[in-house]
C-alpha positions as CSV (number, residue, x, y, z in Angstrom):
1,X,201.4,-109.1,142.7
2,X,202.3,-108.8,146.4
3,X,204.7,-111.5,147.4
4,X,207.6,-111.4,149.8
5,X,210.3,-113.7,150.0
6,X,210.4,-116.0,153.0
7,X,213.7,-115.8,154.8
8,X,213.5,-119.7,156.6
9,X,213.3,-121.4,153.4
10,X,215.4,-124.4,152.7
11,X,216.6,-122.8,149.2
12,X,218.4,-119.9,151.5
13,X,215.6,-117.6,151.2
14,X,215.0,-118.0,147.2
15,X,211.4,-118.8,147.8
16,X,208.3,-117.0,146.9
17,X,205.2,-116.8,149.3
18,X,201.9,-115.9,147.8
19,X,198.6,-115.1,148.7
20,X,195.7,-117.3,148.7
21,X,194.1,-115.5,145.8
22,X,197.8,-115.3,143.7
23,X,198.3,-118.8,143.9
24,X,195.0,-119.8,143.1
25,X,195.5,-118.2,139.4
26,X,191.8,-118.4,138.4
27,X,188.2,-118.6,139.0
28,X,186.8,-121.8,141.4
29,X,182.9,-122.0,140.2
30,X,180.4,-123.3,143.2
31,X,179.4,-125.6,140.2
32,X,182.3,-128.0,140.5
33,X,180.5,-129.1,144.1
34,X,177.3,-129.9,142.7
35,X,179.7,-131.9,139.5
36,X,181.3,-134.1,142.0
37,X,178.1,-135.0,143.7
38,X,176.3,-135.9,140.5
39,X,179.5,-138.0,139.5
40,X,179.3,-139.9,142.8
41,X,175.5,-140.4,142.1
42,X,176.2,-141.8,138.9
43,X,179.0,-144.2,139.8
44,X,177.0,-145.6,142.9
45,X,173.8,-146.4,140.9
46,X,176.4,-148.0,138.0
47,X,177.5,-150.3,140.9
48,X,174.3,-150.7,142.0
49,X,173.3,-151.9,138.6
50,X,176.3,-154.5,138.2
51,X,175.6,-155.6,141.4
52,X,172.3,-156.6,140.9
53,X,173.1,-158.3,137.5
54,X,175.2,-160.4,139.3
55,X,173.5,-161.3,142.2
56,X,170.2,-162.1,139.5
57,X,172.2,-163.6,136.9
């Protein structure tokens, strides 16, 4: 691990700066993209539907 201290910190230079890639701390999928979209798919046709049941009811 490559990190450096940062000397302008609040904490009197105590802080830690990492990389991108260090702080991330594990793998990021390209799955979770396509995840979210289906989830947002889902939830608009749910409204959909209790909209309509409503509005017919």
């Amino acid at each position: 691990m490559n990190s450096r201290t940062h000397p302008t910190d609040r904490d009197k230079g105590n802080g830690v700066e990492l990389t991108t890639e260090e702080a991330r701390a594990g793998a990021t999928p390209h799955m979770t993209r396509y995840i979210l979209g289906w989830g947002l798919a889902l939830v608009i046709i749910a409204f959909l539907i209790v909209l309509a049941a409503y509005s017919w009811g």
